[in-house]
C-alpha positions as CSV (number, residue, x, y, z in Angstrom):
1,X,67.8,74.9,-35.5
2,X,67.3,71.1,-36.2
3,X,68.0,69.5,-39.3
4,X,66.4,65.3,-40.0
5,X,68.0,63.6,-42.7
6,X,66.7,60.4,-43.5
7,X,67.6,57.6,-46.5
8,X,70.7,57.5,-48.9
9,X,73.0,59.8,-50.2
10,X,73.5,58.4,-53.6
11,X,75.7,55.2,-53.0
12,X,77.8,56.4,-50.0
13,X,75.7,57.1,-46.8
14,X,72.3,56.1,-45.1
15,X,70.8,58.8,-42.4
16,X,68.4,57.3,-40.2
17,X,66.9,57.3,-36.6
18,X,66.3,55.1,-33.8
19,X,65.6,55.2,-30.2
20,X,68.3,57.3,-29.3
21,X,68.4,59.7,-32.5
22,X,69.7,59.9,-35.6
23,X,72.9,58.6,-37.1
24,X,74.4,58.2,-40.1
25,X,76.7,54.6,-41.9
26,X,78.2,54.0,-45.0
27,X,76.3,52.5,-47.3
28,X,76.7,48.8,-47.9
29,X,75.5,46.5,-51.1
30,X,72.6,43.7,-49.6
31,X,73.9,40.4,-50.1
32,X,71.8,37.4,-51.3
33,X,68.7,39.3,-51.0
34,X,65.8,37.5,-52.7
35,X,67.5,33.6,-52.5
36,X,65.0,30.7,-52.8
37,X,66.0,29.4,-48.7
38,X,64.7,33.2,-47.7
39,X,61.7,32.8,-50.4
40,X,61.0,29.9,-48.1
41,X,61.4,31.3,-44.7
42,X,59.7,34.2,-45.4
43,X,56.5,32.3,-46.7
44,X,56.6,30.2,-43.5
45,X,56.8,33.5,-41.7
46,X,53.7,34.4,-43.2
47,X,51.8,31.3,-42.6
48,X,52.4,31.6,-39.1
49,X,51.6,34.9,-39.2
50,X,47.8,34.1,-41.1
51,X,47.6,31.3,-38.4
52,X,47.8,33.6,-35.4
53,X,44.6,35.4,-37.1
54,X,42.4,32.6,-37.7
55,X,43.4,31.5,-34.2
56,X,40.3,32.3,-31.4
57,X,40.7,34.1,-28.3
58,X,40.3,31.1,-26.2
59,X,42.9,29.2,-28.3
60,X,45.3,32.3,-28.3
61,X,44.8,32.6,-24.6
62,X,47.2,29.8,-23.7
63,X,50.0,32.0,-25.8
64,X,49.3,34.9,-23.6
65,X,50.1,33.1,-20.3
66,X,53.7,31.9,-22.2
67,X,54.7,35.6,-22.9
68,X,53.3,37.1,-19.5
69,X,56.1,34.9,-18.1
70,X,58.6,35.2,-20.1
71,X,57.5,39.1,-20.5
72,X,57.1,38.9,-24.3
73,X,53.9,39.9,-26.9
74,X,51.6,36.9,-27.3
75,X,52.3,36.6,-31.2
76,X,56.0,36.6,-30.6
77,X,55.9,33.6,-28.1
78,X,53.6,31.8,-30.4
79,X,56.0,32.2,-32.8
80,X,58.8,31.1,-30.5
81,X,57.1,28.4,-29.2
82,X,55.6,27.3,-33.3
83,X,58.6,28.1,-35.7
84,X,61.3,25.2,-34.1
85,X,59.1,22.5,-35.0
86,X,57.2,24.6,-38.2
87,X,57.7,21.9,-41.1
88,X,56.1,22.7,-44.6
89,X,55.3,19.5,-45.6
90,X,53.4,21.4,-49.3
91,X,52.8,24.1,-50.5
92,X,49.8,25.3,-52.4
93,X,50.4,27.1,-55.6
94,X,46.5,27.8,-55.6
95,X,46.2,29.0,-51.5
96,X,49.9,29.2,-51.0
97,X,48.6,27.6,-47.6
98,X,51.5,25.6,-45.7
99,X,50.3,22.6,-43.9
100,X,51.7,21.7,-40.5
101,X,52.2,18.1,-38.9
102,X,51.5,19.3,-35.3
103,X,48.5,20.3,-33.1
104,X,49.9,22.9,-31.0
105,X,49.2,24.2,-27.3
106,X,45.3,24.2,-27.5
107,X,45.2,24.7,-31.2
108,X,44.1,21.6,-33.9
109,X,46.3,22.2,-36.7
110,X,45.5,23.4,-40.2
């Protein structure tokens, strides 16, 4: 007989599964969860996310010859290739659109 357990037990352990099966950890407290730095980040996340769709095939093809060396998805070695030099010069409060200072591999910027 097989028993899953998943999610808390009240404020003392957390049952959950990977790859290799299931296991259970004490429960710890998040930290600085919802701080204004990881408002930020996680924004810019998201703008490079909505990027990558508005991007074209032809312009996302040059991001799929990075990651076939480097043996990585596309979108993940755009990201590595965008997010070093990523600034947000403004935000938006209207679009909530960042706006870049860089053209980038065979795309023309925002």
């Amino acid at each position: 007989m097989s028993v899953e357990a998943h999610g808390k037990v009240g404020r003392a352990l957390v049952f959950a599964t990977n790859r290799w099966g299931q296991y259970v950890k004490i429960y710890t407290i998040p930290r600085y969860t919802n701080t204004e730095g990881q408002k930020k980040v996680r924004h810019a996340y998201g703008q490079i996310g909505q990027l990558w769709r508005t991007m074209t095939p032809e312009q996302k093809e040059v991001y799929h010859a990075g990651a076939k060396r480097l043996r990585i998805n596309p979108f993940n070695y755009f990201f590595k290739v965008i997010w070093p030099d990523f600034y947000v010069l403004e935000y938006s409060t209207i679009t909530g659109k960042a706006i870049l200072n860089k053209n980038y591999l065979g795309f023309g910027g925002y």
